[in-house]
C-alpha positions in Angstrom: -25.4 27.2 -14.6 -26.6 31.2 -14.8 -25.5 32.9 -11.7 -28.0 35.0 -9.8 -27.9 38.7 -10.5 -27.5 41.2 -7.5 -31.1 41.8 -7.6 -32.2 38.0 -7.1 -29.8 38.3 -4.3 -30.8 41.0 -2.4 -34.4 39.8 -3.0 -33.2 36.5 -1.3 -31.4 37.5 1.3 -34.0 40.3 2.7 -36.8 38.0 2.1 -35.2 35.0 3.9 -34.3 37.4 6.9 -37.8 38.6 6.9 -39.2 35.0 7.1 -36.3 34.1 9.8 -37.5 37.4 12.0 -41.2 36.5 11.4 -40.8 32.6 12.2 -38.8 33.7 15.6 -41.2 36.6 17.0 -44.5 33.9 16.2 -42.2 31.5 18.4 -41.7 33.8 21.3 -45.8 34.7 20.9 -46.5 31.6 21.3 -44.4 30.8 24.5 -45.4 34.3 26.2 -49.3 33.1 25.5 -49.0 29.7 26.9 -47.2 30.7 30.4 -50.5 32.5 31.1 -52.9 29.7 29.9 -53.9 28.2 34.0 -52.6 24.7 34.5 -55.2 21.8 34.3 -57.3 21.0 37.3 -59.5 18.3 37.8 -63.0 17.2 39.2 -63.4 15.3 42.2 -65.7 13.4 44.0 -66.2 13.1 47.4 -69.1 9.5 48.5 -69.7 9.9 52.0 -71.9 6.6 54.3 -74.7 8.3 56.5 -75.4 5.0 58.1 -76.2 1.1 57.5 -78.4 0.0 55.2 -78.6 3.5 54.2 -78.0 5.2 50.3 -74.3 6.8 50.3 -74.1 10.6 49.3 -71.8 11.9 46.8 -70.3 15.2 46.9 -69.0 16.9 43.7 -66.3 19.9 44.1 -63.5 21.0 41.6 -60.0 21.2 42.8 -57.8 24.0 41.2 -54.0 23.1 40.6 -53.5 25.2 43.7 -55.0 22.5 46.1 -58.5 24.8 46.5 -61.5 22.8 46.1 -65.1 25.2 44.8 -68.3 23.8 45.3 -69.8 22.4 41.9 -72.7 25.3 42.3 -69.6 28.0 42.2 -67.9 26.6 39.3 -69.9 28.9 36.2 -69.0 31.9 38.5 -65.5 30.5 39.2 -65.0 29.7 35.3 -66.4 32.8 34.0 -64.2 35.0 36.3 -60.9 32.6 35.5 -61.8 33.5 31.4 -61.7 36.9 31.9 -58.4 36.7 34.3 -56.8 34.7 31.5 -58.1 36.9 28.4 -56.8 39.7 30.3 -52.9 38.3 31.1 -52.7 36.8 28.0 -53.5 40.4 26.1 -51.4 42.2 28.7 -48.6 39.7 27.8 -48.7 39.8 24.3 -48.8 43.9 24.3 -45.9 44.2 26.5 -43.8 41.1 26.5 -44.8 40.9 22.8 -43.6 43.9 22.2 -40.3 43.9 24.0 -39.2 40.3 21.8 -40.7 42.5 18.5 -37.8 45.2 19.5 -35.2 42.8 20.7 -35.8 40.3 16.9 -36.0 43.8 15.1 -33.0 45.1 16.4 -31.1 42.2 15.4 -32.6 41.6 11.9 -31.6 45.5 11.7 -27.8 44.8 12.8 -27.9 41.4 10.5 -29.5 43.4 7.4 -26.8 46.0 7.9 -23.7 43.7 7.9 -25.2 41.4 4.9 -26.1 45.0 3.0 -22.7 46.1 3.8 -21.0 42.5 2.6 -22.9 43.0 -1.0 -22.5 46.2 -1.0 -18.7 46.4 -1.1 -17.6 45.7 -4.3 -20.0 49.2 -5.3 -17.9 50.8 -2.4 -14.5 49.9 -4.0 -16.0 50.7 -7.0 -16.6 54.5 -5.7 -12.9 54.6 -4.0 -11.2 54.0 -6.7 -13.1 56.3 -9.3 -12.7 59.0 -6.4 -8.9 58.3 -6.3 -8.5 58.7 -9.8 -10.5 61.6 -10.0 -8.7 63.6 -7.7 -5.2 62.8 -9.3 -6.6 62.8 -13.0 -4.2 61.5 -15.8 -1.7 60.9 -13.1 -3.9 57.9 -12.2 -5.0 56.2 -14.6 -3.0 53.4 -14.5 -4.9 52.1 -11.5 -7.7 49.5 -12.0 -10.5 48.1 -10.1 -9.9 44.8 -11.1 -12.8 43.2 -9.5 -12.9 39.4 -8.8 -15.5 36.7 -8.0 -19.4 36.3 -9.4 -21.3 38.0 -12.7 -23.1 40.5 -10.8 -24.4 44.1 -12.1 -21.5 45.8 -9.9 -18.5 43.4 -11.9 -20.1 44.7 -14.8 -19.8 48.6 -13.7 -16.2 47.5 -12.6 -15.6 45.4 -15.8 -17.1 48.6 -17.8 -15.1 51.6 -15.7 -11.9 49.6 -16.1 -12.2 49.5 -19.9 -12.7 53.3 -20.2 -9.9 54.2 -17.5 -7.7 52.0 -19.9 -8.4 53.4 -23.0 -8.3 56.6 -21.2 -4.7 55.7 -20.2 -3.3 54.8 -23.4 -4.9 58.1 -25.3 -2.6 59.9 -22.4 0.3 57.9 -22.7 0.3 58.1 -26.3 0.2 62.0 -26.4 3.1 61.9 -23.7 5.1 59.7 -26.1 4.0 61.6 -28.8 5.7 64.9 -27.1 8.6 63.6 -26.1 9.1 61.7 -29.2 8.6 64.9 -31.2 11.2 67.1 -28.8 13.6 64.8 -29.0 13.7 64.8 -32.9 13.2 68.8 -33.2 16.1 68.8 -30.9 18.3 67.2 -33.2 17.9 70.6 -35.6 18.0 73.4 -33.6 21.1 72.0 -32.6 22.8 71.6 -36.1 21.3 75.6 -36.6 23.0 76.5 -34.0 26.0 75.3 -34.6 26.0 76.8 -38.3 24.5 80.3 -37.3 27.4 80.5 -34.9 30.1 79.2 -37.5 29.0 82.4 -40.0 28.9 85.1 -37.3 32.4 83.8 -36.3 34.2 83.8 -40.0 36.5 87.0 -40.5 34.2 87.8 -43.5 31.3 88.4 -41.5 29.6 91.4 -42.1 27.6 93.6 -39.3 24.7 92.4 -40.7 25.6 88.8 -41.1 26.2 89.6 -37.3 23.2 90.9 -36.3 21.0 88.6 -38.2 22.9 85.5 -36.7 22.4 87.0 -33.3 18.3 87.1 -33.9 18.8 83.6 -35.4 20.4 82.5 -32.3 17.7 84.1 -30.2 14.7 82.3 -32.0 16.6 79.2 -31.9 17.2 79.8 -27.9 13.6 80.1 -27.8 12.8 77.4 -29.5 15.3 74.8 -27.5 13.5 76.4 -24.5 10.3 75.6 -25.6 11.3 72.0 -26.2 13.0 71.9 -22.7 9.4 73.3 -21.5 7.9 70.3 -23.4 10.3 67.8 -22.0 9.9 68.4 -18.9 5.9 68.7 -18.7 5.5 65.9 -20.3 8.0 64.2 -17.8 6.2 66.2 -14.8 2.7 64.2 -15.8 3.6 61.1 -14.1 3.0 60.4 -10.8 6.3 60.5 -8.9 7.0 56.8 -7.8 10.7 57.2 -6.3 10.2 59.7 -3.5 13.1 61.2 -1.6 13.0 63.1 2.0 13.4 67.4 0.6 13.4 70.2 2.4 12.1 72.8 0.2 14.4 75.4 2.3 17.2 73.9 1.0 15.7 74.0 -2.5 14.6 78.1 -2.2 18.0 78.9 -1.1 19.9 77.2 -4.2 17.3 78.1 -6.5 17.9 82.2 -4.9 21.9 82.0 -5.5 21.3 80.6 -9.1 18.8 83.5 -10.1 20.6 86.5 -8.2 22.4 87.8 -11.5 18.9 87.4 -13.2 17.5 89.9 -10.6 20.0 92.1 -10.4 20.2 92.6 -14.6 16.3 93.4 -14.2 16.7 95.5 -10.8 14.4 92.9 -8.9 15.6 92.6 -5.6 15.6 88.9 -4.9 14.6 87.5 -1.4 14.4 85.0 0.4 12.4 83.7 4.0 13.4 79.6 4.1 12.0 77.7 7.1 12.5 74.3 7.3 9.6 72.6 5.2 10.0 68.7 4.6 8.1 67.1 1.8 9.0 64.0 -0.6 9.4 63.6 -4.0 12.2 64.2 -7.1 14.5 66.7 -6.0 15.0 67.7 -9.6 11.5 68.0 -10.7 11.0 69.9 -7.2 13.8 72.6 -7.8 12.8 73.1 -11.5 9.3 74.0 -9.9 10.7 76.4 -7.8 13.3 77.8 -10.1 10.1 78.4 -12.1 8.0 80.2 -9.9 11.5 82.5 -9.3 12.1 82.8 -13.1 8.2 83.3 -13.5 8.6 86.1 -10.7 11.4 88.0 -11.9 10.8 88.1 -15.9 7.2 89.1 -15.4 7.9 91.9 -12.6 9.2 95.8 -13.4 12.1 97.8 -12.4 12.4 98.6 -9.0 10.2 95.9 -7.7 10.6 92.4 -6.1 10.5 89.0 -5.8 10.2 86.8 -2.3 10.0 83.2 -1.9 8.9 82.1 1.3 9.0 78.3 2.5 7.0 77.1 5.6 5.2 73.8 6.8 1.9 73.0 5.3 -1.8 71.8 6.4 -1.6 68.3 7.8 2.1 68.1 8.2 3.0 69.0 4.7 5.2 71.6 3.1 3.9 75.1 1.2 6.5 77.4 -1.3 4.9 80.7 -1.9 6.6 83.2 -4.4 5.2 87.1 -4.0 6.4 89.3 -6.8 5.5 92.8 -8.1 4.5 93.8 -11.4 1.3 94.3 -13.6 -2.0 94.4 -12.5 -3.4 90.9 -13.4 -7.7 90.6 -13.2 -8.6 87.6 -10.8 -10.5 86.1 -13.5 -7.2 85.8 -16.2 -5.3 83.5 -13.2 -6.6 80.3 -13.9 -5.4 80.2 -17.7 -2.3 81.6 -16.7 -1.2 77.7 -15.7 -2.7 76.5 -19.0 0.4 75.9 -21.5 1.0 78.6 -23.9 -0.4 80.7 -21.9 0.6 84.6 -21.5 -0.6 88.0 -20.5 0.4 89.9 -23.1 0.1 87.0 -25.6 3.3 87.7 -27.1 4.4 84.8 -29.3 7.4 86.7 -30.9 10.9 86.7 -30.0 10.8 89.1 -27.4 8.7 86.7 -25.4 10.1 86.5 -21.8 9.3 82.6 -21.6 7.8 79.7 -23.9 4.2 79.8 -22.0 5.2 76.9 -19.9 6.6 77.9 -16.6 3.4 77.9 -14.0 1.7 74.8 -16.5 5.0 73.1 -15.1 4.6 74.0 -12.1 1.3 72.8 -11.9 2.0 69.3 -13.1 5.1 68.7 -10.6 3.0 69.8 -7.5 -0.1 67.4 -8.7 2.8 64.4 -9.7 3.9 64.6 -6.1 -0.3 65.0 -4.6 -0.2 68.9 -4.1 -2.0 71.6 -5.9 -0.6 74.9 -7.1 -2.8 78.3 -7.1 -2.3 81.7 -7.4 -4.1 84.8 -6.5 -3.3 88.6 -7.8 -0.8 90.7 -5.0 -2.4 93.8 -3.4 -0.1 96.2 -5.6 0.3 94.4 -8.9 1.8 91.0 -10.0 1.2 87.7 -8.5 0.9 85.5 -5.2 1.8 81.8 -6.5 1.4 78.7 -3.7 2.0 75.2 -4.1 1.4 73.2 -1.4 2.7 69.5 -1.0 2.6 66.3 1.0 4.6 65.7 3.8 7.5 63.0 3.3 5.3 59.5 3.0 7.1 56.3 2.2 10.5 57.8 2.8 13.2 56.1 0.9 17.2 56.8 1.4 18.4 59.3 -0.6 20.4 62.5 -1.8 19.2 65.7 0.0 19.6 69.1 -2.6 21.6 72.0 -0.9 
């Protein structure tokens, strides 16, 4: 048997309620009217005896329900004036009285019509949520579905449709994750065997300077490239959503992250600080120190002698948790920010060896503060370099485990 559509079921439901409404407002027309119809009299007749032998004489008169008795001679005036009394309470009636039951039975067709519209109507609603949560976390959600249940409707088919796109959606992402880790892992296995024979020739007795110095530029491309792969690793890693959460304070994660890059500062006179409040979010404490050792490393490499490089942690919005990393250095046009957290990404566009980083720190970044439902954004600092900010959620759905510090 063909199930009805959405459409035959709205038209149903609205038309029936319609009917229902119409059915109940002729009823309570109909009751109002009749209270004001006069209740039914009757004639009488009244045979009075003058005297014997003589003819007996009848007297006609109309008795109201009332008890009053009117002359038979009255009764056109009587009847014409009790019309018009009658034609006048019944339209008074139905005008007012009328019009209070019209409000009262359209009142609660409205309230009806608005829980039956809202009963149909949610399967579009969960329809919208879900879109909207995936939405806002992108590729991170993708693996949710709507998964809609019960009739063949027009919405199931929307739902039916939207889950078929989110999944081949998912699996195009999932497959290019796969794909990168798949392919760092295996270029790992080389750079490590290069290493290991770039390092045996500068270290035989027969090495020449040369041999040196070309084994030392050898090692520093290959540096680079393990970095990059690291970079690669990890981003791909950072695009799931963090499922395991753990209670962090981010002050605890600022101050190991400042003793670790100290020696870093000081070899490129950056001086290094530090303002840690208490700031408690949840997530992976790895992922969540590799953002801020980021930021840090991001602060110091691209920076200039003599400047510096702060890190501030506080409590977000909302009960969350903000880190915020001011540093010095070049001028950077408000308009270049956004593409610096785009991968391979780089201000002076220097792919060489003498790049300061593989294009992947703030893209990193980026990813861990949307896998744990935070954002990241920058803005250019008032006397050169950059203003970074990532803000985070507080600690939901705690769970017992290590704290970082």
């Amino acid at each position: 048997m063909r199930r009805l559509t959405l459409r035959m079921r709205l038209t149903l439901i609205y038309g029936g309620l319609f009917l229902v409404g119409g059915l109940v407002v002729l009823g309570v027309t109909h009751l109002l009217v009749e209270q004001q119809l006069p209740h039914a009299g009757g004639v009488m007749v009244n045979r009075q005896l003058v005297g014997p032998g003589t003819a007996a004489t009848d007297t006609v008169f109309f008795r109201t329900a009332d008890g009053t008795q009117i002359p038979a001679e009255d009764m056109p005036e009587y009847m014409a004036k009790e019309q018009s009394e009658v034609r006048d309470e019944a339209l008074t009636s139905q005008l007012t009285q009328g019009g209070i039951a019209l409000g009262l039975v359209g009142s609660a067709a409205i309230g009806l019509g608005w829980l039956v519209a809202g009963r149909v109507l949610a399967p579009l609603h969960r329809v919208t949520d879900t879109a909207r949560r995936i939405a806002r976390g992108a590729d991170l959600s993708l693996h949710e579905r709507i998964a809609l249940t019960g009739a063949d409707h027009e919405v199931k088919e929307l739902a039916d449709t939207f889950d078929t796109m989110v999944a081949r959606l998912d699996r195009s992402f999932e497959g290019q994750r796969r794909f990168v880790a798949n392919a760092s892992h295996e270029l790992r296995t080389p750079l490590t065997l290069n290493r290991a024979l770039v390092e045996v020739a500068m270290n035989r007795r027969t090495a020449s300077p040369d041999v040196i110095q070309l084994g030392e530029t050898l090692l520093e491309i290959n540096s680079r490239q393990e970095r990059l792969i690291t970079g690669l690793l990890l981003l791909a890693r950072s695009e799931h959503e963090v499922a395991d959460r753990h209670e962090i304070d981010l002050a605890d994660i600022a101050t190991h992250v400042v003793a670790q890059s100290l020696d870093e500062a000081r070899a490129a006179s950056v001086t290094l600080t530090e303002e840690a409040d208490p700031a408690l979010t949840g997530g992976d404490p790895v992922l969540l120190e590799r953002l801020a050792q980021n930021l840090v490393e991001n602060a110091i490499r691209h920076n200039h002698p003599g400047g510096f490089a702060r890190i501030t942690t506080r409590p977000g919005p909302d009960g969350g948790a903000r880190i915020e990393v001011t540093n010095t250095g070049p001028v950077i046009p408000a308009y270049e920010i956004p593409g610096l957290f785009e991968p391979f990404r780089r201000m002076d566009a220097d792919r060489l060896v003498t790049a300061k980083g593989a294009g992947l720190g703030l893209s990193i970044v980026r990813s861990v503060a949307r896998a744990h439902g935070g954002e990241a954004t920058a803005r250019p600092h008032a006397d050169g370099g950059l203003v970074v900010t990532v803000t985070l959620p507080g600690p939901s759905g705690r769970t017992t485990g290590p704290r970082l510090g």
